[in-house]
C-alpha positions in Angstrom: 57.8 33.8 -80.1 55.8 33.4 -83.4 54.9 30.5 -84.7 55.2 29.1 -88.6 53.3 26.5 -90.0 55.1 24.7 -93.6 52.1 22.6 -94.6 53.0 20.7 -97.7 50.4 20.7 -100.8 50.3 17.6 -102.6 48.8 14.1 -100.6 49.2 16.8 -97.5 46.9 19.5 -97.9 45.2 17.4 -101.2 44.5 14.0 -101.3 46.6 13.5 -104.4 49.7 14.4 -106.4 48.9 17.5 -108.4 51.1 16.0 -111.5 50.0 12.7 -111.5 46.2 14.2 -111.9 47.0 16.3 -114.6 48.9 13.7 -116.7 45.6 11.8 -116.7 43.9 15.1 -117.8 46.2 15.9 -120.5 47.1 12.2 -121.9 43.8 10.8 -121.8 43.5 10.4 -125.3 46.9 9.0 -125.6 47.6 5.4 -126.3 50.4 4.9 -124.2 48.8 6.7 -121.3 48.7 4.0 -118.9 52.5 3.3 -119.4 53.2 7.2 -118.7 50.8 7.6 -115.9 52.7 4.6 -114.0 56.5 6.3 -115.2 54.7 9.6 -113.6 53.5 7.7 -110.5 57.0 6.0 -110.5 58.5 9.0 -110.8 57.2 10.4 -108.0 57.1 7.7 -105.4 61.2 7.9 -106.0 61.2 11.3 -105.1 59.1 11.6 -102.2 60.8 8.5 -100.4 64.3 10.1 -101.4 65.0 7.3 -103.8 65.7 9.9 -106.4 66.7 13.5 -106.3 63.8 15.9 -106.6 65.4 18.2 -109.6 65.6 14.7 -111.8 62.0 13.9 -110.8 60.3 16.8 -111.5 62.4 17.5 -114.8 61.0 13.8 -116.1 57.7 14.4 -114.9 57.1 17.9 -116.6 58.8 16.4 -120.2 56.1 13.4 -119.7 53.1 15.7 -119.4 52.2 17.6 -122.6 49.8 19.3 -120.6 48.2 23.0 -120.9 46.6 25.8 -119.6 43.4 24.5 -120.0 44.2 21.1 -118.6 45.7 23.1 -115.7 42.1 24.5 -115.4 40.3 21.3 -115.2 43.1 19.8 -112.6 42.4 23.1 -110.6 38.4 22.0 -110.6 39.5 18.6 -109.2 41.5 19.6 -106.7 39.4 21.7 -105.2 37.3 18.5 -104.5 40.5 16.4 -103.3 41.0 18.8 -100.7 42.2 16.3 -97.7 38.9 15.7 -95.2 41.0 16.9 -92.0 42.4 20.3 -93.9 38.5 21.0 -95.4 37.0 20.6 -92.1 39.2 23.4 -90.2 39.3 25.9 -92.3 38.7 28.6 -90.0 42.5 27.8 -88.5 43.4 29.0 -91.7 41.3 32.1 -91.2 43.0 32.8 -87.8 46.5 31.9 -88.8 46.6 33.5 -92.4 49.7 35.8 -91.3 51.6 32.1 -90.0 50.2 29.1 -92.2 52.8 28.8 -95.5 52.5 26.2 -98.4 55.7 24.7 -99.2 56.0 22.8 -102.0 57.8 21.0 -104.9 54.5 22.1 -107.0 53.3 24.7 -108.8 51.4 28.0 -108.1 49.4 27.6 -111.4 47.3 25.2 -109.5 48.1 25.6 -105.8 47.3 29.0 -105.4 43.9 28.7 -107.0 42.9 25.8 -104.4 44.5 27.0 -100.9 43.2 30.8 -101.8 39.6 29.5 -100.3 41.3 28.6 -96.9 42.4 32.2 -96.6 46.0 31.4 -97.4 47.4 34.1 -99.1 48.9 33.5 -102.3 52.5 35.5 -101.3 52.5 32.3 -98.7 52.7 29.8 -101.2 56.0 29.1 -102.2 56.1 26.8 -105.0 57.5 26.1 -109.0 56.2 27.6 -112.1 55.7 26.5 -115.2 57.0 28.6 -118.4 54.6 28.0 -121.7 54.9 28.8 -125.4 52.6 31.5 -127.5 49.9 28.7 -127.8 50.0 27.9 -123.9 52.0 24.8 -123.8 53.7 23.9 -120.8 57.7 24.0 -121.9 58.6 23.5 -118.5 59.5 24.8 -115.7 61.8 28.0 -113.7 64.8 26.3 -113.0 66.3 28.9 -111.2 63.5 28.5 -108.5 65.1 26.9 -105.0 62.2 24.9 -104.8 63.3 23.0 -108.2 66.3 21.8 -106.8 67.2 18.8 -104.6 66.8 19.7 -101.0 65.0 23.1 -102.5 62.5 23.8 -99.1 65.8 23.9 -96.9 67.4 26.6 -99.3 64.0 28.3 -99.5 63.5 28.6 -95.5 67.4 29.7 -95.0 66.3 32.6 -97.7 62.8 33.2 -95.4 64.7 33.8 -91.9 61.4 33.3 -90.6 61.7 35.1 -87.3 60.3 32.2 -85.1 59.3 28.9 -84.1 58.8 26.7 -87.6 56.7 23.9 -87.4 56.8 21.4 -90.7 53.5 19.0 -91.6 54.1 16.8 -95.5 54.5 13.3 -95.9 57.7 12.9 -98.3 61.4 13.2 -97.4 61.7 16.9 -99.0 59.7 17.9 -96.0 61.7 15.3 -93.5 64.8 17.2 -94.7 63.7 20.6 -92.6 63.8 18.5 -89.4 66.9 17.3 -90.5 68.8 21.0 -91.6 67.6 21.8 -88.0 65.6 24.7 -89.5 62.2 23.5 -87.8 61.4 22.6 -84.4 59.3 19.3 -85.3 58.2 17.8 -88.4 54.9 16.3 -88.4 54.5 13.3 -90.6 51.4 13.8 -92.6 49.6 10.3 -93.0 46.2 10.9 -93.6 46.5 9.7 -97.3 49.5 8.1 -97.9 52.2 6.6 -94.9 56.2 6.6 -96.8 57.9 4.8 -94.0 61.2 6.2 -94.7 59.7 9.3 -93.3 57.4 8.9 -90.5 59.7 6.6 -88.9 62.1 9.8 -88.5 59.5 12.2 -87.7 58.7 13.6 -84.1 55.6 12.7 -84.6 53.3 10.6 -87.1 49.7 12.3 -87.9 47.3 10.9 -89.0 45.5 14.1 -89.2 45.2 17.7 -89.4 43.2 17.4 -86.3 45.6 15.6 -84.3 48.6 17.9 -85.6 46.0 20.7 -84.4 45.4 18.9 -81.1 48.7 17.5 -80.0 50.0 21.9 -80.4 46.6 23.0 -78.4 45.4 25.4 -81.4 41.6 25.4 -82.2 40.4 22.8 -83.9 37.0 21.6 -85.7 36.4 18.9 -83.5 37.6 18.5 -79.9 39.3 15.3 -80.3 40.9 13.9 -83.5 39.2 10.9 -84.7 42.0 8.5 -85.3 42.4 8.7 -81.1 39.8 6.8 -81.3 40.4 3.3 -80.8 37.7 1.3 -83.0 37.4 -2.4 -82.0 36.1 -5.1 -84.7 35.4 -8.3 -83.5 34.1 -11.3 -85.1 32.4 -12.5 -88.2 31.9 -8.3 -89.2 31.8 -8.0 -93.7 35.0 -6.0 -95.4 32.8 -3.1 -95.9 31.7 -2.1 -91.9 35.5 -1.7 -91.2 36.1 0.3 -94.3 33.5 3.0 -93.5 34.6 3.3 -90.3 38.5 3.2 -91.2 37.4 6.2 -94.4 35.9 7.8 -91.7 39.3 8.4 -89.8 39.0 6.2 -86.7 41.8 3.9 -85.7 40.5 0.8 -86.9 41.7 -2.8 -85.1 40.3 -6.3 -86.3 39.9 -9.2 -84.0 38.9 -12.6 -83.4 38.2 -11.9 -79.8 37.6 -8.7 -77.7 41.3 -9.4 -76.4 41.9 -8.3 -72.4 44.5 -5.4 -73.4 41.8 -3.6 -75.6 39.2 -3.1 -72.8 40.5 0.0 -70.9 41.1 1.6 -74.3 38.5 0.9 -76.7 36.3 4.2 -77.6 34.0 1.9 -80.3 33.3 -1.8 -80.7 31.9 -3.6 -83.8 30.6 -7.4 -83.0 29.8 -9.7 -85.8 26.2 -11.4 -85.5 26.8 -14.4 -82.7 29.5 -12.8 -80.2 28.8 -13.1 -76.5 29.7 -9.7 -74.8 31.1 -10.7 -71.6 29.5 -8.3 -68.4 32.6 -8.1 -66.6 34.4 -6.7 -69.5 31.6 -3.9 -70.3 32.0 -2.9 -66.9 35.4 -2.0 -67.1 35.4 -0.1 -70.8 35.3 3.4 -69.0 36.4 4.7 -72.7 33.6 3.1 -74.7 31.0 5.4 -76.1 29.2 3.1 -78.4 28.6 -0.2 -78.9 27.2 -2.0 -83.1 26.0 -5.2 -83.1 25.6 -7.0 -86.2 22.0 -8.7 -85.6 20.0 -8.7 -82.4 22.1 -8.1 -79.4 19.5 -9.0 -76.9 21.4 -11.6 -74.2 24.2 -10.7 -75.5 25.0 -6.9 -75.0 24.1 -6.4 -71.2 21.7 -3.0 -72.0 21.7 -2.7 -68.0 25.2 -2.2 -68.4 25.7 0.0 -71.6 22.9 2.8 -69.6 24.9 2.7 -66.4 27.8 3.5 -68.5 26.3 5.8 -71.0 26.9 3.5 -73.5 25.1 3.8 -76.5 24.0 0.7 -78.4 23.2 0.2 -82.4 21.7 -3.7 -83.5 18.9 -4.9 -86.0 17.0 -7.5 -84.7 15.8 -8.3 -87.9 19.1 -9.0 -89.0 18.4 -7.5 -92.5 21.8 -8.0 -95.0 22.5 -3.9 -95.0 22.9 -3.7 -91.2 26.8 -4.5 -92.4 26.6 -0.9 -94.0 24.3 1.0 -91.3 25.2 -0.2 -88.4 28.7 1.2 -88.5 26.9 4.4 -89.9 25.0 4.5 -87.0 28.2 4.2 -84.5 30.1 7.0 -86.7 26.9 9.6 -86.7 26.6 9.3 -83.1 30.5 10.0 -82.9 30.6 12.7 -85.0 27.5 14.7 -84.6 25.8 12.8 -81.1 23.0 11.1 -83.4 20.9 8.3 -81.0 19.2 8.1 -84.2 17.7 3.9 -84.2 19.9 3.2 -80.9 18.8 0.3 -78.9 18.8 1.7 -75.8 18.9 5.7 -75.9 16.2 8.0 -76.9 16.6 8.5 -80.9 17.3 11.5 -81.0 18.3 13.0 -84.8 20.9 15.9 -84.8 21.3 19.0 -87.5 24.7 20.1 -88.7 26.1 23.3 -87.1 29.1 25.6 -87.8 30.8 27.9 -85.7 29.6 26.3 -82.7 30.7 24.0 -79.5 28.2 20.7 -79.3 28.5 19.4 -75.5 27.0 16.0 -75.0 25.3 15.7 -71.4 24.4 11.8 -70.8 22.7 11.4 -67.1 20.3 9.7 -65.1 16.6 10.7 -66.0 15.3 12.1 -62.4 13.8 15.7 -62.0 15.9 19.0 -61.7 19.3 17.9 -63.9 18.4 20.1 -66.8 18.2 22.8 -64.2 21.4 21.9 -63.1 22.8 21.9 -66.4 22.1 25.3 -67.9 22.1 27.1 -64.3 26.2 26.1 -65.0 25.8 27.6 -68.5 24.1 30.6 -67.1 27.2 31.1 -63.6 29.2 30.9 -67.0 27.6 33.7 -69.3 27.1 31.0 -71.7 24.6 31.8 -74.9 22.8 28.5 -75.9 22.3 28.4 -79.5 20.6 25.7 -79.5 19.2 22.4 -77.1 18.0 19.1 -77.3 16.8 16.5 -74.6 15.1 13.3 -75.0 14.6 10.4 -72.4 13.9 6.8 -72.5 13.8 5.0 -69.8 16.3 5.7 -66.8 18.5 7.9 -69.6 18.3 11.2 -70.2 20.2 12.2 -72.9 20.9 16.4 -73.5 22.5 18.1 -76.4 23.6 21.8 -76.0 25.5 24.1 -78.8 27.0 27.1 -77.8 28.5 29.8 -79.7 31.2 31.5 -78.0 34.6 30.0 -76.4 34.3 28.7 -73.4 36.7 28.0 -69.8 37.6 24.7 -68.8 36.0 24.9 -66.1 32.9 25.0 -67.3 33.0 21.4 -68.8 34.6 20.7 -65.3 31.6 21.6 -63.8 29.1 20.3 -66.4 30.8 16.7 -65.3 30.6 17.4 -61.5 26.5 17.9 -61.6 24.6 15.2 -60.2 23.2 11.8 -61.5 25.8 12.5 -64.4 26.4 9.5 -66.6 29.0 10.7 -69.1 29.7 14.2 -70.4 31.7 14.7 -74.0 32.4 17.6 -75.9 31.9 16.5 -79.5 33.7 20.0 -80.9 
């Protein structure tokens, strides 16, 4: 059976609301703009938490506008920056699925199409309002007899589609909650990566925070190999406002502590520690999930290194204790996470990564004795693997190798990457 994917557009696939941008674009010379954009906003909010039916909204927010086509140009422009991190980054999904991957939405073509077009979504799979406009180009409103103008509009739109298949709905307001709920679809995703409505995410089968997880949690090729926000990020200690912010913007499930509390240890995949906290060694040796350690000063007697290269562990502090270590140590953690940068590390070799595309990056950590990089790619090589690229760098008792490969790959393969001897810790990054 087929699949469908209904992908909302606005604070789904964008970052934003499309209308609310464009009535700063088209009022910003108006002296009464801030009292409009917060009606708009208003407006909006109402609607998408099901407060207020959708045909009302929209109606007020179009009258409120006095927008253009050449405002709709520049709002085009800036949503092609807006596009949501976890949507920009797997685009090639979109390349794969372009027959299956719809945009549904209470918004308009005038501006959607123009955006989603570079994902390889074709425009005759964006369903969506239009705008009518006078001689001059004036926006007069809207085609009311559109479904998708109407309260409950995306259930009347899908009962016209028949889509011959399994439906699968991703947005983050109640107009996308009410597929799940006509029994049209066969799970609604809560979309959460910009904005969390609780009156829908607490009725969705499941919240994501994500297009990576949504990707991950249906098994369908994905950017990176395991969504960020599965990553539990522990803060502990005296740690500035701004370390947890980067790593929250960067997608990781962020938790702040006084302590490194007992129920965190198994769990934890990160840990920030504020300048002062005592790492206890019976507590390292048990964080099987923790792949890198920030320290906010010098670590030394405090952060059993022993420990962390045993475990594979890699460790980020500034033992001069300069003020922007606040800023780069957590930069430090999230490189290493995201592209398997050593780069400054405390214990591993430093070891600075470039950028690929349309490649797998497999992180080898092991014990630096003779004949495991012979191990290593004689399993690429059983496995008609072609290496695009490889790194290795030791330092002391850790040898630390980095391998991109351009083709798919069997599981077994990374089964038996893990199996070869003096292995530390093995991680596919993506």
């Amino acid at each position: 059976m087929k699949n469908y994917y209904i992908i909302d557009f606005d604070s789904t696939f964008t970052q934003v609301e499309a209308l609310d941008e464009l009535a700063r674009i088209s009022l910003a010379d108006h002296p009464a703009k801030e009292l409009i954009y917060e009606e708009i906003s208003k407006l909006t909010d109402l609607s998408m938490n099901g407060e207020l039916s959708f045909r009302e909204s929209l109606s007020r927010r179009v009258r409120l506008l006095e927008a253009n086509r050449e405002h709709l140009k520049k709002l085009v422009s800036i949503l092609r920056r807006r596009v949501s991190t976890s949507f920009s980054r797997n685009r090639e999904f979109f390349k794969k699925h372009s027959d299956s991957a719809l945009i549904v939405s209470g918004g308009f073509k005038e501006f959607i199409v123009p955006v989603v077009s570079r994902y390889h979504i074709k425009p005759e799979n964006v369903y969506a309002n239009t705008f009518t406009f006078d001689e001059a180009g004036n926006i007069t409103g809207y085609d009311e007899g559109n479904p998708l103008s109407e309260e409950g509009g995306k259930v009347k739109l899908l009962r016209q589609l028949q889509l011959p298949g399994r439906i699968y709905g991703i947005g983050d307001g109640y107009s996308d909650f009410q597929l799940k709920e006509s029994g049209l679809i066969a799970r609604f995703f809560a979309f959460t990566e910009n904005i969390e409505r609780k009156s829908v995410s607490e009725k969705a089968d499941h919240v994501t925070p994500s297009f990576d997880e949504f990707l991950y949690v249906n098994d369908l090729p994905r950017a990176i190999s395991y969504p960020k926000n599965r990553i539990l990020c522990l803060i502990v200690g005296d740690v500035p406002e701004i370390a947890a912010h980067i790593l929250k913007r960067d997608g990781f499930s962020i938790r702040v502590k006084a302590t490194f509390e007992e129920k965190y240890v198994k769990d934890v995949g990160m840990l920030l520690l504020g300048k002062g906290e005592q790492l206890a060694d019976e507590q390292l040796a048990r964080a099987d999930k923790l792949k890198t350690i920030g320290y906010l000063g010098d670590s030394k007697h405090r952060v059993n290194r022993e420990i962390c290269n045993e475990k594979g562990i890699v460790l980020f502090d500034d033992k001069k204790e300069k003020k922007r270590n606040s800023e780069f140590i957590p930069r430090r953690m999230a490189d290493f996470i995201n592209k398997g940068d050593t780069y400054m590390s405390r214990n591993f070799p430093n070891l600075q990564l470039p950028k690929i595309e349309k490649a797998h990056r497999l992180l080898h950590i092991h014990r630096n004795v003779p004949g495991v990089m012979a191990q290593i790619n004689q399993v690429f090589a059983d496995n008609s693997i072609n290496i695009v690229a490889q790194f290795l760098m030791t330092k002391g008792n850790i040898g630390y190798a980095v391998t991109d490969v351009d083709t798919q790959y069997d599981k077994q393969l990374l089964k038996q990457l893990r199996q070869i001897d003096n292995t530390v810790k093995f991680r596919v990054l993506y």
